[in-house]
C-alpha positions as CSV (number, residue, x, y, z in Angstrom):
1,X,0.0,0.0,0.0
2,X,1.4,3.2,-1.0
3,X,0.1,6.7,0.0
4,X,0.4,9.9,-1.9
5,X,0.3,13.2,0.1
6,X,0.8,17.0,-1.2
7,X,3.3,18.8,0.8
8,X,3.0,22.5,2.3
9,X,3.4,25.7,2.2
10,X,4.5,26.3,5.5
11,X,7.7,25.2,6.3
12,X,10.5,24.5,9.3
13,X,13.5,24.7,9.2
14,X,14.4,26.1,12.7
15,X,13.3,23.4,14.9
16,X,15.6,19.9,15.0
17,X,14.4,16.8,13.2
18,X,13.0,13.5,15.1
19,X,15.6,11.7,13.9
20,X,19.0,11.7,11.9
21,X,18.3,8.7,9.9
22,X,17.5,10.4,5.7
23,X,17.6,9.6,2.3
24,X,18.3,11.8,-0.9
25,X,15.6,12.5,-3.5
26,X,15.4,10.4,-6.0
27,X,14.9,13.0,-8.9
28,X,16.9,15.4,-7.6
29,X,18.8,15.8,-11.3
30,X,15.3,16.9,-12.2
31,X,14.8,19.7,-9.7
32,X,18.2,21.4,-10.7
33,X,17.0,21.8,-13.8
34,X,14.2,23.8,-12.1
35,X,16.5,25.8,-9.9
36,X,18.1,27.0,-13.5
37,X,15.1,28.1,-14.4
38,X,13.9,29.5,-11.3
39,X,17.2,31.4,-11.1
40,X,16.7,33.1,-14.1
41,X,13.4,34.7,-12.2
42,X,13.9,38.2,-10.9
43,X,11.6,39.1,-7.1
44,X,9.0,40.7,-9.2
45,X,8.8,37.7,-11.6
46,X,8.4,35.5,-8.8
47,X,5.4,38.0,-7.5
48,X,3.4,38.2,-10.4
49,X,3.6,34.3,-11.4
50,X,3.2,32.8,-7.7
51,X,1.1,35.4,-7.5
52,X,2.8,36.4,-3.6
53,X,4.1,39.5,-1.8
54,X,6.9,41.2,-2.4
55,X,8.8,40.1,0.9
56,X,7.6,36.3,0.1
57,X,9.2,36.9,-3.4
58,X,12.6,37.8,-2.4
59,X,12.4,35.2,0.2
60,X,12.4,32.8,-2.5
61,X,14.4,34.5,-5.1
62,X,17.2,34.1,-2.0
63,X,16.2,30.6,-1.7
64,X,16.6,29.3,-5.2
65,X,19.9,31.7,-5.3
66,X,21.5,29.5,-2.4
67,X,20.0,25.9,-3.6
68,X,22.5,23.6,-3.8
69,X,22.2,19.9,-4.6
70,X,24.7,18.4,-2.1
71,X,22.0,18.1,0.7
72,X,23.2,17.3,4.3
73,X,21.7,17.8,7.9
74,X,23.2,21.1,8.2
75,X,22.0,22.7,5.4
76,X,18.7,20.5,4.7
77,X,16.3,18.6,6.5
78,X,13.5,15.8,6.3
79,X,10.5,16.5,3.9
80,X,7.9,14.9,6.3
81,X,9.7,17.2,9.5
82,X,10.4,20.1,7.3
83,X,6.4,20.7,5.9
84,X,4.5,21.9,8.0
85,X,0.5,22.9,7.3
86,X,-3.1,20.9,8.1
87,X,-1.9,17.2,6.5
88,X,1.3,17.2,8.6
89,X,-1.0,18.6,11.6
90,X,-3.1,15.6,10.8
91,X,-0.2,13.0,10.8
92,X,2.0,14.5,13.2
93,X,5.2,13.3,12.5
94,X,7.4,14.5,15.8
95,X,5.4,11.8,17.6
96,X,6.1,9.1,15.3
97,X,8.7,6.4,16.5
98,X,11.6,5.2,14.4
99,X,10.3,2.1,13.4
100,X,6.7,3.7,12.2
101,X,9.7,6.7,10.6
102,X,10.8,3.7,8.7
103,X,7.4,2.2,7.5
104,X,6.7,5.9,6.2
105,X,9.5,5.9,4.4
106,X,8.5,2.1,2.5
107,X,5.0,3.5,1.8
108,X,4.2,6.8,2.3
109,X,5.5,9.5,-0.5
110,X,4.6,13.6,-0.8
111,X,4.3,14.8,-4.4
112,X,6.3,17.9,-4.9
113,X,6.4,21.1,-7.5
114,X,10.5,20.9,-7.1
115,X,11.0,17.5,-5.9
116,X,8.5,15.6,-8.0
117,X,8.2,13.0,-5.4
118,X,9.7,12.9,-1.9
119,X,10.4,10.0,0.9
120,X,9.1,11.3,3.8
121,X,13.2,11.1,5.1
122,X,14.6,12.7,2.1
123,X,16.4,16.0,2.9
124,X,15.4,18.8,0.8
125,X,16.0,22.5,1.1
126,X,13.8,25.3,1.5
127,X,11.4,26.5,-1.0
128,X,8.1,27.4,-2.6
129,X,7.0,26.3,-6.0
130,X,3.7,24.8,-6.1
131,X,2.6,22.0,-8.3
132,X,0.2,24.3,-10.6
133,X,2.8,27.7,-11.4
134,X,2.8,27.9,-14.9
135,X,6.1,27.8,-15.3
136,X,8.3,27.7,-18.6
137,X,10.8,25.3,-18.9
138,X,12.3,23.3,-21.5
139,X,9.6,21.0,-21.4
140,X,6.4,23.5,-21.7
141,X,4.7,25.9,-20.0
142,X,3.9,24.3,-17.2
143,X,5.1,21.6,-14.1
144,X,2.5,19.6,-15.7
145,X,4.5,19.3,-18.9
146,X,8.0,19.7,-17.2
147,X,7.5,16.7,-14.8
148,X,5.3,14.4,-17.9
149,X,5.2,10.7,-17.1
150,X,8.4,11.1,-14.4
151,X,6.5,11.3,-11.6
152,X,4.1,8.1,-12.7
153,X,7.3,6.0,-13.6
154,X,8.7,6.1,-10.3
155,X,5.0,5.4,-8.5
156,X,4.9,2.8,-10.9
157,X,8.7,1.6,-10.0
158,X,8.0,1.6,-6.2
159,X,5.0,-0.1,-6.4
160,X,6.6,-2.9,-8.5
161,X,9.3,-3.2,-6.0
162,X,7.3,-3.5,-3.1
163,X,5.7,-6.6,-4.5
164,X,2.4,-7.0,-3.1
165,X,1.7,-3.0,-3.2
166,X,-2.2,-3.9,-4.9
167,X,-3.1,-0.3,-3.8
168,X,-2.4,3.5,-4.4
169,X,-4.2,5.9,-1.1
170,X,-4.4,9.1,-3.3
171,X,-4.3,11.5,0.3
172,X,-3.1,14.5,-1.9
173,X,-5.0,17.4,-3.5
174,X,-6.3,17.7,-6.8
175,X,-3.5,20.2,-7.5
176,X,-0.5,18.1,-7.0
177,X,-2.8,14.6,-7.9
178,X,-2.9,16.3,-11.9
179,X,1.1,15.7,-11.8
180,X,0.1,11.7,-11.8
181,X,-0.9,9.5,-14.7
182,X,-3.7,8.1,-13.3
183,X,-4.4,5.9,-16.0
184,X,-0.6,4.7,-16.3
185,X,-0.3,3.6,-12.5
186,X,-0.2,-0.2,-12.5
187,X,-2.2,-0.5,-8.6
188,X,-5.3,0.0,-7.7
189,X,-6.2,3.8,-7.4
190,X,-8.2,4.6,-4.1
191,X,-8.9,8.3,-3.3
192,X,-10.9,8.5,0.0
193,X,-13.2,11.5,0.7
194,X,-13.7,13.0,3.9
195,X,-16.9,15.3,4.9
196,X,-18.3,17.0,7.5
197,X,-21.9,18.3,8.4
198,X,-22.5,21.7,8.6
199,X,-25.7,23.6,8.5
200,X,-27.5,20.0,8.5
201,X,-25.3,18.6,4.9
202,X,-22.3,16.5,4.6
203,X,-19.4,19.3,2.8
204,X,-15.9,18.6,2.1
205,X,-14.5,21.7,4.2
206,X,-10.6,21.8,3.2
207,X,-9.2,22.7,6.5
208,X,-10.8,19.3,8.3
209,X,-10.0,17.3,5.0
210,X,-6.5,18.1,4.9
211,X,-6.1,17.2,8.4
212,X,-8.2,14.3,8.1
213,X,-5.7,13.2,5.4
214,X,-3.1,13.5,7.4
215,X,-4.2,11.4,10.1
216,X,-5.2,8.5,7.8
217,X,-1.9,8.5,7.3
218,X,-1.4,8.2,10.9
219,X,-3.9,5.6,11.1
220,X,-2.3,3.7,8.6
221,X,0.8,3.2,10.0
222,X,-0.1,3.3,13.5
223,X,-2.4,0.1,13.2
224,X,-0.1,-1.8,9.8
225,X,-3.2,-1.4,7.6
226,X,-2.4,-3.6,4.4
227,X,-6.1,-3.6,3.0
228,X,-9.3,-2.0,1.8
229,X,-11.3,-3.6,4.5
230,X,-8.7,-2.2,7.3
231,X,-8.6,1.2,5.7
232,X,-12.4,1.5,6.2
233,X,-12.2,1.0,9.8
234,X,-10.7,4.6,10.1
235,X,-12.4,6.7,13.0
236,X,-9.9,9.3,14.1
237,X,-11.5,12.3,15.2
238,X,-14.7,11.1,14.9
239,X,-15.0,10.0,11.1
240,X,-16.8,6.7,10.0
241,X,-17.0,5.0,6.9
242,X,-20.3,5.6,4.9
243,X,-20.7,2.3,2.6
244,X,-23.7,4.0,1.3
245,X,-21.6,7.2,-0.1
246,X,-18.9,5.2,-1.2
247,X,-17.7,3.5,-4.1
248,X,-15.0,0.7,-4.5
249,X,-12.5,3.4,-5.5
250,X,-13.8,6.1,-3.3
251,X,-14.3,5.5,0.2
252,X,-16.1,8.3,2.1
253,X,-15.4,9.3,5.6
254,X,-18.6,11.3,7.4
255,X,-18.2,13.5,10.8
256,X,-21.1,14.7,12.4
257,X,-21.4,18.6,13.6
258,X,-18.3,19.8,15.5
């Protein structure tokens, strides 16, 4: 079972990691053909197409000016410790022992505008480039185009490895989801649906949904859940599984009034 999660905007880098233990990305000779690009953006460029302030611009006009590719603890840290923002509220990683660190890291991965797809203990540096900037590169006009079937190909390769991986959790947004092949993944695809009543009707609100993401992912790894029929037994924070809502490839999740 592999999970697919989008990261955040909000990030940390002051406070220490949970653990020493990382990886390196996997596509990292992707994202420095990014920075190069990115580099080439002045603070004002950065403004108009992130559509951000001015002191958010030169933030990350300084960031993808310092980038550098040889990652270490001192100047990088863990994706799933480094995002922080409702999903990573949700799973709450600094809690998280080493061996559950270690399960994340066989099946949990975070889709990424830079990074195209990060283990949860792969070091990465700061920055802010979101899945959907339409971005020109040497591939198109878009991350969409630049990223292409990348992204699914190493889904695809994990899952393959894994042997026995028959399912894909699709935890992320529909943003950062786009940059997948859906068609092209060779595992089952299941993309569960969380909801919550308000004003008497069952809504997806996005601040309870990412968090509620996030702590399926919790779920999942706290109680070793290998199937459909242990994924619907979620019920953190009060969500339960509605068979009546649901579909094979869409579970949904109800919560009743907070």
């Amino acid at each position: 079972m592999l999970i697919l999660v989008s990261p955040a905007k909000t990030l940390d880098f002051e406070n220490p990691a949970g653990t020493d233990s990382y990886s390196i990305p996997t596509l990292l000779s992707q994202s420095e053909q990014l920075i190069d690009v990115c580099r080439t953006l002045s603070p004002s460029d950065i403004a108009s197409l992130m559509k951000v302030s001015d002191k958010i611009a030169g933030l990350n006009a300084a960031r993808f000016g310092c980038w550098q590719s040889d990652f270490t603890l001192e100047n990088a840290k863990q994706a799933v410790f480094a995002f922080r923002g409702d999903v990573y509220t949700g799973l709450d990683a600094d809690t998280l022992s080493e061996a559950s660190l270690q399960k994340a890291q066989q099946q949990l991965r975070i889709l990424s505008g830079l990074y195209g797809l990060l283990k949860p203990l792969d070091l990465m540096q700061a920055y802010r480039l979101e899945m959907g900037t339409r971005l020109s590169n040497g591939r198109g006009t878009n991350l969409y185009q630049f990223w292409g079937d990348i992204i699914t190909e190493e889904i695809n390769q994990t899952t393959a490895a894994a042997q026995g991986d028959e399912f894909i959790i699709n935890l992320a947004s529909n943003e950062y989801f786009k940059a997948v092949k859906h068609k092209q993944l060779t595992a089952n695809l299941i993309t569960p649906v969380f909801k919550d009543k308000k004003n008497g009707q069952y809504k997806v609100i996005s601040f309870f949904a990412k968090k509620a993401r996030g702590m399926m992912v919790r779920y999942i790894l706290d109680n070793d859940v290998d199937s459909l029929d242990a994924l619907i037994k979620f019920d953190s924070a009060g969500y339960y599984y509605s068979e009546a809502d649901s579909t094979v490839n869409t579970p949904v999740f109800l919560r009743e009034e907070q």
